[in-house]
N, C-alpha and C positions, 0 to 999 in steps of 0.2 A: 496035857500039853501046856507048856509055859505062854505065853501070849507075849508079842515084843515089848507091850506097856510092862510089864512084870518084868521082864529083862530091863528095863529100861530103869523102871523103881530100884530095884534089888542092883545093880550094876551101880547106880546112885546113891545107894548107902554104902555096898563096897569101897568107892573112893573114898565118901565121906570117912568113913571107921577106919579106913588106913591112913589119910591125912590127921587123922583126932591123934590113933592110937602112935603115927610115927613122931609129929609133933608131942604126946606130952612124952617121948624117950627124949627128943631131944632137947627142950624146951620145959621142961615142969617143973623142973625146981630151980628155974631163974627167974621166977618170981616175975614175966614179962607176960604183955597181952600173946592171946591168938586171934591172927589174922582170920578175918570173914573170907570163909571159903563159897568163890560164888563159879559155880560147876554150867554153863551155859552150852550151846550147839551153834554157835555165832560163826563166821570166818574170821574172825581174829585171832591174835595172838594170843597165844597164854602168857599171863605175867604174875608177879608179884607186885602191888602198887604199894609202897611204903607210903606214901604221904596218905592213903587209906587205909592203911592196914589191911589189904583184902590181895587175895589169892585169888586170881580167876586163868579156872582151867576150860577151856574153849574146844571142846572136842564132837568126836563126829555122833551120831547116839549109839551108830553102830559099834563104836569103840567103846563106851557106856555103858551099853550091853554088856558087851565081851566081860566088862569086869566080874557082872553077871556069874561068871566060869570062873572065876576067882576068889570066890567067897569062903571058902575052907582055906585057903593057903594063910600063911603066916607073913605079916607085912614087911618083915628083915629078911627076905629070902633074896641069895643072891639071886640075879640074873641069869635063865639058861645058858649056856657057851655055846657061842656061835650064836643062839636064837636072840639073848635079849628079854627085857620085860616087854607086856603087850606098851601098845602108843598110853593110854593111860596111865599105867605107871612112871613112864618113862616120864609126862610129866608134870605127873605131882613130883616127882621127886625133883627135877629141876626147879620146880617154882618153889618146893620146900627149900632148897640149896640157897635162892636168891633172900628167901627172908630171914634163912639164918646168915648169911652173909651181910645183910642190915641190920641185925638184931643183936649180932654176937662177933661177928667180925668186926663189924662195925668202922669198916675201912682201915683196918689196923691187919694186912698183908702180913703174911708169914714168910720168909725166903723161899719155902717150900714150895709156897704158893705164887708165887713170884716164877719160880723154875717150872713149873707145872705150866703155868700162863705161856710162857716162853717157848716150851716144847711142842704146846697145842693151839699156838695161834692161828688163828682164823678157821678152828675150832667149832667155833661159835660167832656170832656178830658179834662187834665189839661193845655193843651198848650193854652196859650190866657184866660182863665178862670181865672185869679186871683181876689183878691177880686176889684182891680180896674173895670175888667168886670161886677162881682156885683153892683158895684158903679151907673154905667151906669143903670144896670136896677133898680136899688131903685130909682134913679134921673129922670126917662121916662118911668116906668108904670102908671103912672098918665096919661099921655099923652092918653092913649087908655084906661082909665077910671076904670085901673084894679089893684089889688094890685101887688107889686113884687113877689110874691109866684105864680101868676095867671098870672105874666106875661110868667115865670120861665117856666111853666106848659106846656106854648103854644109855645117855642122855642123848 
C-alpha cells in the first residue's frame, strides 16, 4: 500500500520530469536559461515570473498526488476528449506557454496569434494573455498533437 507522503514524492517528480523533459523539446537548443521550477501547495496563483526566471505551480497535494497515476504516460500526449489533462498538467503547461511566450516570443505577436487572442478573448484574464501568449500556443499545440482551439480548451 502506497502511503500519501509517496504519492505526494512521486507525483512531485512526475511534474518535475514532464516540465524538465517538455522544456528541453522545447527550449534546448536555444541556448537560453531554465526557469526554477518552484512546485508549492499555497492559495496562489500559478505564474511564470520573468524578472525571476522561476515557474511556480501552486497546486492542491491532492492534484500532486494524482500526478502520482501518471508516471508511465508520455509527456506529449494529447489531452483526453471531452475529459482534458488532470489540474496539474493543465498547468504546467500554461505556465510553460508564458515563459516561452517571454523567452522566444518575446512580444513579437504573430497574426495568427493576434486572431486567436481576438476569437478567445476573455478566455483568460487579460494580464499575461496578449496575443504574444496566443503566439505561443498557435507555435506548440502541435507539439501535443492538437489544434490551438483544443489546446486553448485544455488550459
Amino acid at each position: 500500500m502506497t502511503s500519501n507522503a509517496d504519492r505526494l514524492s512521486k507525483g512531485r517528480a512526475v511534474v518535475a520530469r514532464t516540465y524538465y523533459v517538455i522544456w528541453n523539446d522545447w527550449f534546448g537548443a536555444m541556448g537560453i536559461s531554465r526557469a526554477s521550477l518552484c512546485l508549492t501547495h499555497e492559495c496562489t496563483a500559478s505564474g511564470y515570473r520573468p524578472g525571476q526566471d522561476e515557474l511556480h505551480l501552486n497546486l492542491p497535494e491532492g492534484n500532486v498526488e494524482e500526478a502520482s497515476d501518471d508516471a508511465g504516460t508520455n509527456h506529449d500526449i494529447p489531452p483526453p476528449p471531452g475529459i482534458g489533462w488532470p489540474a496539474w498538467k493543465r498547468e504546467l503547461v500554461h505556465e510553460l506557454l508564458h515563459e516561452y511566450q517571454h523567452k522566444v516570443v518575446a512580444g513579437r505577436a504573430s497574426p495568427g496569434g493576434a486572431a486567436l487572442q481576438a476569437k478567445h478573448r476573455g478566455c483568460f484574464d487579460d494580464t499575461g494573455h496578449g496575443a504574444d501568449f496566443f503566439t505561443a500556443i498557435q507555435e506548440k499545440a502541435s507539439y501535443f498533437g492538437v489544434s490551438p482551439e483544443a489546446l486553448i480548451a485544455n488550459l
